[in-house]
ZADO-597730 format. One record per atom (N, C-alpha, C): residue number from 1; x, y, z; residue in one letter; atom name. Coordinates in nm, 3 decimals. Layout:
ZADO-597730
<NUM <X Y Z> "a" "CA"> ...
***
This chain:
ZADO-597730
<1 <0.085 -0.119 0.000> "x" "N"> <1 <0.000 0.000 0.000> "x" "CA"> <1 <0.089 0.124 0.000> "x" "C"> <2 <0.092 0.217 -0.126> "x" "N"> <2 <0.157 0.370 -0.117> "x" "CA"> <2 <0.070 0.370 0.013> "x" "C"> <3 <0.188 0.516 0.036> "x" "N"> <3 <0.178 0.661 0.140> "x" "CA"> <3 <0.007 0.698 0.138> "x" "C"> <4 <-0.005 0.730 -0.020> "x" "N"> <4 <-0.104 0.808 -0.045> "x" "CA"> <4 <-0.234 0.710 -0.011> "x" "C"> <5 <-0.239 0.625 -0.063> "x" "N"> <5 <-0.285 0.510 -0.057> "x" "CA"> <5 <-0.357 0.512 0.123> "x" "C"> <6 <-0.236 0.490 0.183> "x" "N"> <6 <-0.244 0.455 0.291> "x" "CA"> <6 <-0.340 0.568 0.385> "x" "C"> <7 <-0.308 0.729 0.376> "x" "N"> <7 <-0.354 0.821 0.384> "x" "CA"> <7 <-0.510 0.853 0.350> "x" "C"> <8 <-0.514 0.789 0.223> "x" "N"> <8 <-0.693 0.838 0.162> "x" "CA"> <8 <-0.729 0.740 0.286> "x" "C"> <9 <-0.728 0.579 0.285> "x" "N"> <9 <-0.807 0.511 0.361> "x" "CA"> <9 <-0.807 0.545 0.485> "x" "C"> <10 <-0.694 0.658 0.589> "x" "N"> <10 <-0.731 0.690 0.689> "x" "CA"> <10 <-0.852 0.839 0.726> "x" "C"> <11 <-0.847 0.943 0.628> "x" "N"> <11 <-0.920 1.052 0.621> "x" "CA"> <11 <-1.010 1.049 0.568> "x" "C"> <12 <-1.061 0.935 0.428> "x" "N"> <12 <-1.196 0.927 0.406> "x" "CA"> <12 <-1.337 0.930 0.500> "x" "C"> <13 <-1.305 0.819 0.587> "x" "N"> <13 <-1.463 0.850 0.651> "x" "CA"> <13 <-1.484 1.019 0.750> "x" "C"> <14 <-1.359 1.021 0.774> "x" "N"> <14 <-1.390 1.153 0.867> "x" "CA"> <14 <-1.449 1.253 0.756> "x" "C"> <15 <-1.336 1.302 0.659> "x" "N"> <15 <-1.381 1.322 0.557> "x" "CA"> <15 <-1.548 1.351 0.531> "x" "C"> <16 <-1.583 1.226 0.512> "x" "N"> <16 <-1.749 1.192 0.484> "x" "CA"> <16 <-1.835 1.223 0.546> "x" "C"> <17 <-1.791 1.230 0.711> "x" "N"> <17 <-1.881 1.234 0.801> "x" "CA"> <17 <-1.890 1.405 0.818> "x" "C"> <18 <-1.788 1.488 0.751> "x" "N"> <18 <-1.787 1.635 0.752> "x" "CA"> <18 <-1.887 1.674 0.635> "x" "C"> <19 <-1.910 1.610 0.515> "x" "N"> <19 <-1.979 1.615 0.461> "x" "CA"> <19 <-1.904 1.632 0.329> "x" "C"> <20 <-1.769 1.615 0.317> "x" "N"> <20 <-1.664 1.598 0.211> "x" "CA"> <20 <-1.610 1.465 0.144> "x" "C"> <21 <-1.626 1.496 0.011> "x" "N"> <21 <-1.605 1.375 -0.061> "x" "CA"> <21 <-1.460 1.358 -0.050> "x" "C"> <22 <-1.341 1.270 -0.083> "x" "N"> <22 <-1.224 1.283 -0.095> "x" "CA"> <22 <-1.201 1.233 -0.265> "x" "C"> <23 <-1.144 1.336 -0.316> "x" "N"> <23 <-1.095 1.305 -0.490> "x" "CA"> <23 <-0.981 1.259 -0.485> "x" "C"> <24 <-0.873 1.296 -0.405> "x" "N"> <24 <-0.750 1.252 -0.439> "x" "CA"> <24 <-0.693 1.261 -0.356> "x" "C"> <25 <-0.554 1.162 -0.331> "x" "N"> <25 <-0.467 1.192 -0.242> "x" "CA"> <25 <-0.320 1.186 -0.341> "x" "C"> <26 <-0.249 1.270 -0.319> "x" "N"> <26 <-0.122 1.285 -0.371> "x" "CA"> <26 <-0.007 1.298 -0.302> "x" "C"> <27 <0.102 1.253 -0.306> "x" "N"> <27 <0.236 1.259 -0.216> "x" "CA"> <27 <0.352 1.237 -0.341> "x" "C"> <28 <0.383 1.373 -0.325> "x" "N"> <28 <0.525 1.384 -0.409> "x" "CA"> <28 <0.661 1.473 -0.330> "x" "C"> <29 <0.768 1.465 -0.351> "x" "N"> <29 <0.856 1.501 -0.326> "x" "CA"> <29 <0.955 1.434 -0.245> "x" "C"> <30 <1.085 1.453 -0.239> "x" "N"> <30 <1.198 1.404 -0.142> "x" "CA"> <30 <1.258 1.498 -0.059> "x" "C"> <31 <1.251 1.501 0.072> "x" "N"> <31 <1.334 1.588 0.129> "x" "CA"> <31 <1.201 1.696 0.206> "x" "C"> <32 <1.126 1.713 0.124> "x" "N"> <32 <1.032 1.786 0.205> "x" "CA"> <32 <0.874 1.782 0.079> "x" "C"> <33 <0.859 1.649 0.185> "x" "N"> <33 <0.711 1.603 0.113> "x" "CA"> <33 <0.592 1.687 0.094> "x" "C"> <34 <0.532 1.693 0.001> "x" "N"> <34 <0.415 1.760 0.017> "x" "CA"> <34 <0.307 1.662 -0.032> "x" "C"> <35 <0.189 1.660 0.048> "x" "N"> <35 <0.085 1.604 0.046> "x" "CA"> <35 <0.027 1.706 -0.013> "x" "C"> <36 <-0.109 1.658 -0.121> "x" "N"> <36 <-0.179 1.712 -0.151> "x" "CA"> <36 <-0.327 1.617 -0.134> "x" "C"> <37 <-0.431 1.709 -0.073> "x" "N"> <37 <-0.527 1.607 -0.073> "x" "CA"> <37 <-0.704 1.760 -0.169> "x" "C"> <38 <-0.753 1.623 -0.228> "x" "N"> <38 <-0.851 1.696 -0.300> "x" "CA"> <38 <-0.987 1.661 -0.254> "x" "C"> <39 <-1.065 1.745 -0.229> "x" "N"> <39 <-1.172 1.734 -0.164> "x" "CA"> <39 <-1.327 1.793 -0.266> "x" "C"> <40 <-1.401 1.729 -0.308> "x" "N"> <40 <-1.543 1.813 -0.330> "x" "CA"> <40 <-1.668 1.825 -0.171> "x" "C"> <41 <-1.726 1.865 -0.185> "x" "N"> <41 <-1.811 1.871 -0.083> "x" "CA"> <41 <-1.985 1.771 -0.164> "x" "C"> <42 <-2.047 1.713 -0.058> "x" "N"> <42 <-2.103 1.633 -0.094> "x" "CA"> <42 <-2.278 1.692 -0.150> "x" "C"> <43 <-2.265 1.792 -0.090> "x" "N"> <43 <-2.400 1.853 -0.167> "x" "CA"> <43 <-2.397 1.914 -0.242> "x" "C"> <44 <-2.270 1.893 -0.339> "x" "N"> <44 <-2.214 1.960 -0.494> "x" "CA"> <44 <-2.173 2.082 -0.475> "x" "C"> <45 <-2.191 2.153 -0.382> "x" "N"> <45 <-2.159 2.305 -0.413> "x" "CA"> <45 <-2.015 2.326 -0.414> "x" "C"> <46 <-1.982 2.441 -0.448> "x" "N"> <46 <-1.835 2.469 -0.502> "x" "CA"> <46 <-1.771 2.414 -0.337> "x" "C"> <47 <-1.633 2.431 -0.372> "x" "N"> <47 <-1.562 2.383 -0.249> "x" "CA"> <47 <-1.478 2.556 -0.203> "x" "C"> <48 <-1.519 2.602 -0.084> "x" "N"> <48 <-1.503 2.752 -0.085> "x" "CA"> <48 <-1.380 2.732 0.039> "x" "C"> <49 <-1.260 2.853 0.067> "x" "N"> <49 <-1.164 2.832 0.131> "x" "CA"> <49 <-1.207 2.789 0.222> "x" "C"> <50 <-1.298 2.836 0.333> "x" "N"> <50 <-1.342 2.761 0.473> "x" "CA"> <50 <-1.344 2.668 0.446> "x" "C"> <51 <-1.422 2.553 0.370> "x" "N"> <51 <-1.419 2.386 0.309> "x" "CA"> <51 <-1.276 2.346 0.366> "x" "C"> <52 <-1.158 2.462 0.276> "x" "N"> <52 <-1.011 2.370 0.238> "x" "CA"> <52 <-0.991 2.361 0.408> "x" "C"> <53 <-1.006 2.493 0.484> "x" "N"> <53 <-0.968 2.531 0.574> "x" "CA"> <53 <-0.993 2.379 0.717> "x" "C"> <54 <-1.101 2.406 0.728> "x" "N"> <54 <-1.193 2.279 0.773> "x" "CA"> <54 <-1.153 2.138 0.760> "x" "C"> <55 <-1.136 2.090 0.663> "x" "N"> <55 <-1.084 1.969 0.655> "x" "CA"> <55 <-0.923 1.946 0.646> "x" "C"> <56 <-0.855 2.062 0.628> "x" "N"> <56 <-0.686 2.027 0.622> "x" "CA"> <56 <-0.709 2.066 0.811> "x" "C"> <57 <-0.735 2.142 0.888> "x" "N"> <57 <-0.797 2.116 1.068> "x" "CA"> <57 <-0.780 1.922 1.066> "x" "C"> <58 <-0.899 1.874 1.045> "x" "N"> <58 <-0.926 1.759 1.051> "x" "CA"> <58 <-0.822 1.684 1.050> "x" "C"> <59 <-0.780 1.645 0.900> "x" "N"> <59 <-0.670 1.608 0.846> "x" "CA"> <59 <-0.568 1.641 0.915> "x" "C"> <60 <-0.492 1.688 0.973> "x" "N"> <60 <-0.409 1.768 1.002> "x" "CA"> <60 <-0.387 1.675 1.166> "x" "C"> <61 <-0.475 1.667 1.234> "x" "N"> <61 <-0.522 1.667 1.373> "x" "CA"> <61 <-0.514 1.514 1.348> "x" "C"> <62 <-0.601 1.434 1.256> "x" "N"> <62 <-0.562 1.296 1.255> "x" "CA"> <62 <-0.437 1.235 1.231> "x" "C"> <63 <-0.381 1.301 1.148> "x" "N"> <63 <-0.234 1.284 1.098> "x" "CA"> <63 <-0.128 1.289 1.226> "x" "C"> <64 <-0.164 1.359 1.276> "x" "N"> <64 <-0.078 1.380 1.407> "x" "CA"> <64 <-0.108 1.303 1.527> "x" "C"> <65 <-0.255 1.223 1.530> "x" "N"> <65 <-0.269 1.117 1.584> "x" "CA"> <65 <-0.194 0.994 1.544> "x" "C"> <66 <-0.230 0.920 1.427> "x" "N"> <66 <-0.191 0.834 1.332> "x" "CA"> <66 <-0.032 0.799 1.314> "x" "C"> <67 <-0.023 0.934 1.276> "x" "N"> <67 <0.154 0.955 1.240> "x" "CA"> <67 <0.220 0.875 1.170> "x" "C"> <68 <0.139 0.851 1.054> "x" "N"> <68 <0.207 0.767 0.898> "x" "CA"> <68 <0.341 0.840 0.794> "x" "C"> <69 <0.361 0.932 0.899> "x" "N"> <69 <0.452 0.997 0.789> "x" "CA"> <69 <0.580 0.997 0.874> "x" "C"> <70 <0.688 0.980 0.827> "x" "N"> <70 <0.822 0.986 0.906> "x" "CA"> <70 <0.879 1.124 0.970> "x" "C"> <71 <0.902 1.154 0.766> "x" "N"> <71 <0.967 1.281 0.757> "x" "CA"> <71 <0.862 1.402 0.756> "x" "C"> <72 <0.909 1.579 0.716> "x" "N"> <72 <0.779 1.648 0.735> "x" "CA"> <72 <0.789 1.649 0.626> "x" "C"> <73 <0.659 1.728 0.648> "x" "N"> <73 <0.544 1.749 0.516> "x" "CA"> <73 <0.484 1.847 0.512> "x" "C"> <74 <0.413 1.874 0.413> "x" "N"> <74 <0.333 2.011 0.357> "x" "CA"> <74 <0.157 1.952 0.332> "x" "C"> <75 <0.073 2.033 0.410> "x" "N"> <75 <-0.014 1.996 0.350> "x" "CA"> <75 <-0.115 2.100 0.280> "x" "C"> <76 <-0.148 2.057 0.129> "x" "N"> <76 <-0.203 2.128 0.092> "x" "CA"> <76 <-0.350 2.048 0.055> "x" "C"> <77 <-0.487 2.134 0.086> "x" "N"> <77 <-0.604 2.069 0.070> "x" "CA"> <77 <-0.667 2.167 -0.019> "x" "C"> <78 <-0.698 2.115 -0.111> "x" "N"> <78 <-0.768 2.183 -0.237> "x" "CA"> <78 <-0.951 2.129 -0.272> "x" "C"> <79 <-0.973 2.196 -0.355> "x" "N"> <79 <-1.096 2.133 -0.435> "x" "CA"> <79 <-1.017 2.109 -0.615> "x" "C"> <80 <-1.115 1.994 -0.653> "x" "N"> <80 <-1.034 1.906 -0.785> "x" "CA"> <80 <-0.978 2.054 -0.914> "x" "C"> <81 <-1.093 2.181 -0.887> "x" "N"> <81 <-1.096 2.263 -0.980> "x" "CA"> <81 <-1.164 2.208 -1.144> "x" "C"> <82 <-1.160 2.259 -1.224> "x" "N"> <82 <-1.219 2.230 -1.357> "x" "CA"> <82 <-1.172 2.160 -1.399> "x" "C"> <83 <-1.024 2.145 -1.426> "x" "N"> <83 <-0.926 2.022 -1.452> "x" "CA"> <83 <-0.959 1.890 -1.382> "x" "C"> <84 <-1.034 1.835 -1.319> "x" "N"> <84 <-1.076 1.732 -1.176> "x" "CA"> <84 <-0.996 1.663 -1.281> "x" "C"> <85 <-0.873 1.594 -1.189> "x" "N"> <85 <-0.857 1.443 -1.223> "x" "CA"> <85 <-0.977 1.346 -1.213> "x" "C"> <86 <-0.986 1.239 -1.317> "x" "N"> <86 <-1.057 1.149 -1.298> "x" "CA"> <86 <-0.978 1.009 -1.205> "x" "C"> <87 <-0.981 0.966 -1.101> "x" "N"> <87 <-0.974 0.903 -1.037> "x" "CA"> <87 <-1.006 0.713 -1.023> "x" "C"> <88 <-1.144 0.741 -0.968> "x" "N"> <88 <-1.191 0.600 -0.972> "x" "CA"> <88 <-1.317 0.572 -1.116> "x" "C"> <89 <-1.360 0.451 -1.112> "x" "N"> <89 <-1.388 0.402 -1.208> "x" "CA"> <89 <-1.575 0.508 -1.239> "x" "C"> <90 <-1.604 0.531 -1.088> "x" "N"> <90 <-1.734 0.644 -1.086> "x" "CA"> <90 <-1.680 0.751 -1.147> "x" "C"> <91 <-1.632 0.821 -1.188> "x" "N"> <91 <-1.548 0.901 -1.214> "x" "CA"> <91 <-1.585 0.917 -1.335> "x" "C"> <92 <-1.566 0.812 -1.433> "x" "N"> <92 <-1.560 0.823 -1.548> "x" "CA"> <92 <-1.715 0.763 -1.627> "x" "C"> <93 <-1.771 0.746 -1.522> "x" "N"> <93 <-1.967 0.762 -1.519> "x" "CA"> <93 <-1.999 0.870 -1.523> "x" "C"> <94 <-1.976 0.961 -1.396> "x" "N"> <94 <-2.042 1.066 -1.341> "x" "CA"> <94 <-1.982 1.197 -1.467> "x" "C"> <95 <-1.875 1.192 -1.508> "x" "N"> <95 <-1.837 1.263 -1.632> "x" "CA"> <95 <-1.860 1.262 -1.782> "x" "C"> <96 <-1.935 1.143 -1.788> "x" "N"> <96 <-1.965 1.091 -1.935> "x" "CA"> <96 <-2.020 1.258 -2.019> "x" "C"> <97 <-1.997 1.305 -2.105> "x" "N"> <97 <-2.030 1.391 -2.161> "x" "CA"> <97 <-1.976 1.484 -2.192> "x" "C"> <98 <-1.835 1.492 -2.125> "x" "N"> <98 <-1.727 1.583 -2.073> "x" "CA"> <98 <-1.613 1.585 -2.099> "x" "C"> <99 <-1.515 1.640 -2.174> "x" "N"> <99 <-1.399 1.631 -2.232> "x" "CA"> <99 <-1.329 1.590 -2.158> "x" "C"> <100 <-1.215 1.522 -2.212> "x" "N"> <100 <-1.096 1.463 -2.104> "x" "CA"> <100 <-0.988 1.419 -2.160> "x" "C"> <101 <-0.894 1.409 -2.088> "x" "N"> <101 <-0.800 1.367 -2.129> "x" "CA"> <101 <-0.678 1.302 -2.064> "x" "C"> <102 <-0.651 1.148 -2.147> "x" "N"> <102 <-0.602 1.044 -2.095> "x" "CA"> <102 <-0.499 1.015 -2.111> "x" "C"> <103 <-0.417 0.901 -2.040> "x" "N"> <103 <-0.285 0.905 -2.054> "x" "CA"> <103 <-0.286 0.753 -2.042> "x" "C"> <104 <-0.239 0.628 -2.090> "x" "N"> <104 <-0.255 0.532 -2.096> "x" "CA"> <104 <-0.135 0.445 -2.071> "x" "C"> <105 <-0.057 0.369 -1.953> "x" "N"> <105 <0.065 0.316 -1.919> "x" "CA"> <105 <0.004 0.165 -1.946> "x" "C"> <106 <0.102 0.122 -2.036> "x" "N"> <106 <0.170 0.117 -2.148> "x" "CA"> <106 <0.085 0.190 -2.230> "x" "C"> <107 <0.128 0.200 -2.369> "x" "N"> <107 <0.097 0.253 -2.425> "x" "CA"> <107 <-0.043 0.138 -2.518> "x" "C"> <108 <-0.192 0.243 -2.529> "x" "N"> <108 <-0.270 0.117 -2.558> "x" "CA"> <108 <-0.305 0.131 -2.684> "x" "C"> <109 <-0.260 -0.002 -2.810> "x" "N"> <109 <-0.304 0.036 -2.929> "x" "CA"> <109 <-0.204 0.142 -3.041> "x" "C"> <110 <-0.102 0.087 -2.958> "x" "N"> <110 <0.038 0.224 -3.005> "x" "CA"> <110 <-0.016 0.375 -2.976> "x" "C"> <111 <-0.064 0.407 -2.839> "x" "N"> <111 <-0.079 0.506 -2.847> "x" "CA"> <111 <-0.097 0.592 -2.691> "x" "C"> <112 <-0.069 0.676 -2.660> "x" "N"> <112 <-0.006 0.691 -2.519> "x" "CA"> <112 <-0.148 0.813 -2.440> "x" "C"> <113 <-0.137 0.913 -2.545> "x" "N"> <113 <-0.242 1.015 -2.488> "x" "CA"> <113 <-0.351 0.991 -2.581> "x" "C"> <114 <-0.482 1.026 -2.483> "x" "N"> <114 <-0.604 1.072 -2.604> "x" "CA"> <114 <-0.702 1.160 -2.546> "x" "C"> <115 <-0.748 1.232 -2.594> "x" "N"> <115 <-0.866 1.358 -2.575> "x" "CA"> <115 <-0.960 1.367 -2.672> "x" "C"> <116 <-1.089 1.330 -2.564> "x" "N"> <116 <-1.211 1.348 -2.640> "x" "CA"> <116 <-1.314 1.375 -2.550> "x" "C"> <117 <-1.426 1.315 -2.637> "x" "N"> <117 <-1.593 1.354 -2.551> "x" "CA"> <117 <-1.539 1.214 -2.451> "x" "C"> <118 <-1.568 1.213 -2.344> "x" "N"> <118 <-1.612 1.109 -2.249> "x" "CA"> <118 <-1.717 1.012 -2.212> "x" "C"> <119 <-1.695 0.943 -2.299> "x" "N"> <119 <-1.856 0.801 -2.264> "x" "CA"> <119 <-1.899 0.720 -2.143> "x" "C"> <120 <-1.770 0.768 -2.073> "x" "N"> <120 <-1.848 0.657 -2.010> "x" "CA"> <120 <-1.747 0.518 -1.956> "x" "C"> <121 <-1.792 0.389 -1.903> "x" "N"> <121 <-1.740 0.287 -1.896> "x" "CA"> <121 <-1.822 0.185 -1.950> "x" "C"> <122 <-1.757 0.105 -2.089> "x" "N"> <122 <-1.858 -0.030 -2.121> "x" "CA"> <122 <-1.867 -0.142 -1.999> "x" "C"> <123 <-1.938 -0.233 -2.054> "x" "N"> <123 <-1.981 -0.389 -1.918> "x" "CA"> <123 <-1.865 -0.411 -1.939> "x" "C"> <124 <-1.749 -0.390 -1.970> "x" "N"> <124 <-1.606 -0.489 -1.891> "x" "CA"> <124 <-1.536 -0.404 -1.837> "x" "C"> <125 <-1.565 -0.265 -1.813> "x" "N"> <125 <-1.487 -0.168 -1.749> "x" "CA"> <125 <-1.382 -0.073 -1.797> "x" "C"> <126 <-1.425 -0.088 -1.983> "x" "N"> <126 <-1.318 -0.001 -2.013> "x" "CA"> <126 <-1.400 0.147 -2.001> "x" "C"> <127 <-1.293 0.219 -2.038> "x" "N"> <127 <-1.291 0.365 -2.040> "x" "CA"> <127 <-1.350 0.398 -2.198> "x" "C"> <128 <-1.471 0.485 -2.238> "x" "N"> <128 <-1.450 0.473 -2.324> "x" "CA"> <128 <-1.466 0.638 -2.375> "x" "C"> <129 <-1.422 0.666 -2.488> "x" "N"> <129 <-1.395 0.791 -2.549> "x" "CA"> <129 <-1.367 0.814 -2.676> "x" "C"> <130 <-1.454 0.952 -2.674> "x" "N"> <130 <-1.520 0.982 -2.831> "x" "CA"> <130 <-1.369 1.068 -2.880> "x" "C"> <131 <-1.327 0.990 -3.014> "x" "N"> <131 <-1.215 1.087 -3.011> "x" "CA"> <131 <-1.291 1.161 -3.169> "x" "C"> <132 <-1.172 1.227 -3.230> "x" "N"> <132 <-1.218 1.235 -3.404> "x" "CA"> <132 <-1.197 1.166 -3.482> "x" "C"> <133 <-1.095 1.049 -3.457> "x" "N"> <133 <-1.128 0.933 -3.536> "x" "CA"> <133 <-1.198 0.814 -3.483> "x" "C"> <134 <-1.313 0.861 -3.425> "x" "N"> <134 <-1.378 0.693 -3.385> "x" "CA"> <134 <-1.422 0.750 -3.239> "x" "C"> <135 <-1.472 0.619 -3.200> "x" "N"> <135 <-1.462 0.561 -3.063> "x" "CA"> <135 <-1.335 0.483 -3.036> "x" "C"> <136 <-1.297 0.480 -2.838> "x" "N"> <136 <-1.213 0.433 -2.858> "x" "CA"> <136 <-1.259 0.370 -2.657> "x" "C"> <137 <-1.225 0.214 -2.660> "x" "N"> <137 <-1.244 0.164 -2.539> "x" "CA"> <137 <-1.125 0.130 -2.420> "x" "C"> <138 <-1.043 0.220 -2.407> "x" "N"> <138 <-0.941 0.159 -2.314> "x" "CA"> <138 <-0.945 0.062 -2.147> "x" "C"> <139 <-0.873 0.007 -2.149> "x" "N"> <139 <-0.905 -0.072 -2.013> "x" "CA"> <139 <-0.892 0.020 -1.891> "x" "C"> <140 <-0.991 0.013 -1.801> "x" "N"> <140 <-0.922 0.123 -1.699> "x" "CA"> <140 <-0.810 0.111 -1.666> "x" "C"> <141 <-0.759 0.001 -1.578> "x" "N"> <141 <-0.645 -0.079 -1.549> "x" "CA"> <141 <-0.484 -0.027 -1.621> "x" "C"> <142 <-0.519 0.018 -1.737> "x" "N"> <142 <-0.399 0.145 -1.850> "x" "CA"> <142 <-0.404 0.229 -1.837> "x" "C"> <143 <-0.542 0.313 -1.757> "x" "N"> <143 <-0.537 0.450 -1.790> "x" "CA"> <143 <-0.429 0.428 -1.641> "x" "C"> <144 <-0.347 0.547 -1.682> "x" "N"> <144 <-0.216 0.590 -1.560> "x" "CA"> <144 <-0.291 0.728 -1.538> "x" "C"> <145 <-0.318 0.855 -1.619> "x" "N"> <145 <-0.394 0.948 -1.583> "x" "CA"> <145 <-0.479 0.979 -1.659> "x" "C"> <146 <-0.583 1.080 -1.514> "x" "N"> <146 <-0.729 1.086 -1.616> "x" "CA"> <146 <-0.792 1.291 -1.557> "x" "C"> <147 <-0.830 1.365 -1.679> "x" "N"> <147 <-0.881 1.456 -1.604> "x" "CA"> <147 <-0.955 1.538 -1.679> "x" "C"> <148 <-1.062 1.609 -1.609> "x" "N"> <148 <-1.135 1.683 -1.707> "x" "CA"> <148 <-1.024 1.795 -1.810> "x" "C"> <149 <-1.126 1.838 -1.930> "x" "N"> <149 <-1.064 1.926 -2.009> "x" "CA"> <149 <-1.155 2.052 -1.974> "x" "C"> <150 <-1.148 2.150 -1.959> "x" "N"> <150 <-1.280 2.237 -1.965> "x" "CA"> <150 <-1.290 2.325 -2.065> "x" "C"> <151 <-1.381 2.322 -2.102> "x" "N"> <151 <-1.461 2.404 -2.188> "x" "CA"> <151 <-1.474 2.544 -2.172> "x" "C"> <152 <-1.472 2.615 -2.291> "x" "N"> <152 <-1.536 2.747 -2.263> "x" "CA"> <152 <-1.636 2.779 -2.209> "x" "C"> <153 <-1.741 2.728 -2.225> "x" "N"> <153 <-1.926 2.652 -2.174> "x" "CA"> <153 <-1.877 2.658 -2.029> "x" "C"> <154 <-1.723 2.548 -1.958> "x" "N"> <154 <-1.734 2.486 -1.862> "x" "CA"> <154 <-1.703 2.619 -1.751> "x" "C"> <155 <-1.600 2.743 -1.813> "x" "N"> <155 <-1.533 2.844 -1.755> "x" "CA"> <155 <-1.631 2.942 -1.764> "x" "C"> <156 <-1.707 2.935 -1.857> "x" "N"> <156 <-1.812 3.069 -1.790> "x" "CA"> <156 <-1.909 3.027 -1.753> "x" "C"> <157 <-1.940 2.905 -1.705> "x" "N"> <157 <-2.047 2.842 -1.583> "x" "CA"> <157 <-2.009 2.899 -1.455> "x" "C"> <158 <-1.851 2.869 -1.434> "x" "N"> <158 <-1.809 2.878 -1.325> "x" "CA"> <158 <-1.770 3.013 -1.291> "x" "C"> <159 <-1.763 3.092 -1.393> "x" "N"> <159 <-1.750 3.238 -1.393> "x" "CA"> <159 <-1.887 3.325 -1.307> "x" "C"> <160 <-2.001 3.232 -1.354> "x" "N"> <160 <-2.118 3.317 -1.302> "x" "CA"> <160 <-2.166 3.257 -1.196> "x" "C"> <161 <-2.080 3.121 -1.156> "x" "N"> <161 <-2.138 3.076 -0.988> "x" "CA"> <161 <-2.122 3.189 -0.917> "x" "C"> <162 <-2.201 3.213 -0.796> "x" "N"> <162 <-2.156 3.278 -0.665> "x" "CA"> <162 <-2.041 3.202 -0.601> "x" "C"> <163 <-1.952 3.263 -0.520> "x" "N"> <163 <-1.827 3.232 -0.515> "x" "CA"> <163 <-1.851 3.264 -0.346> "x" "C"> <164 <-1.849 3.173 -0.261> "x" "N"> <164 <-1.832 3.185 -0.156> "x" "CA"> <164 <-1.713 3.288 -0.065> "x" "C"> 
***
């Protein structure tokens, strides 16, 4: 089990029980780690600084219970933003309709990146996506990364939310 790994499965339910979804957990660096953890809130509304504020508290407070980390660290708690990595396999349900763009380890079909409309997942679990030449079904299991593209449509939606 990664760091990160190890981390989502300890802050998720608290997480949940605050009323925050968890999108991601990230751990990069040597020498002075930084965690990054991504959060939506569960009654969809935007994720506003108090949100980040609130749950990196939480986080923060469990971590220092727990104490999975050796060396220090940085923590930064965000919302996914327009870019949302796509993550788990809901992910790429709940986005069907929605530009994206993939990155595929190994490479699937001789081919490494692709960007298109987002379909969805067929009955065996691939990924599937509308490119301009075709359809195209990758296995989830290849995709290495996944994340929204946004739209002009998508930036002046978010332009005219109220902004906490």
């Amino acid at each position: 089990m990664t760091l990160a790994d190890r981390i989502a499965e300890l802050v998720s339910a608290p997480l949940d029980a605050m009323g925050y979804a968890l999108v991601r957990v990230h751990a990069q660096g040597r020498g002075q780690l930084t965690l990054q953890v991504m959060i939506e809130r569960k009654d969809g509304a935007p994720v506003a600084v108090e949100d980040c504020t609130r749950a990196s508290r939480s986080i923060s407070a469990l971590l220092d219970v727990e104490d999975p980390i050796a060396e220090s660290y940085t923590l930064e708690v965000s919302s996914p933003g327009l870019d949302r990595p796509l993550v788990r396999a809901q992910d790429f349900v709940r986005f069907a309709g929605c530009e994206a763009a993939l990155e595929a380890a190994p490479p699937f079909e001789g081919r490494k990146r692709f960007k298109g409309r987002l379909l969805g997942l067929d009955a065996e679990g691939r990924v599937r996506i509308a490119l301009d030449e075709g359809e195209c079904s990758i296995p989830l299991a290849q995709v290495a990364r996944a994340r929204l593209v946004p739209t002009q449509a998508d930036i002046a939606a978010a332009l005219r939310r109220p902004h906490a």
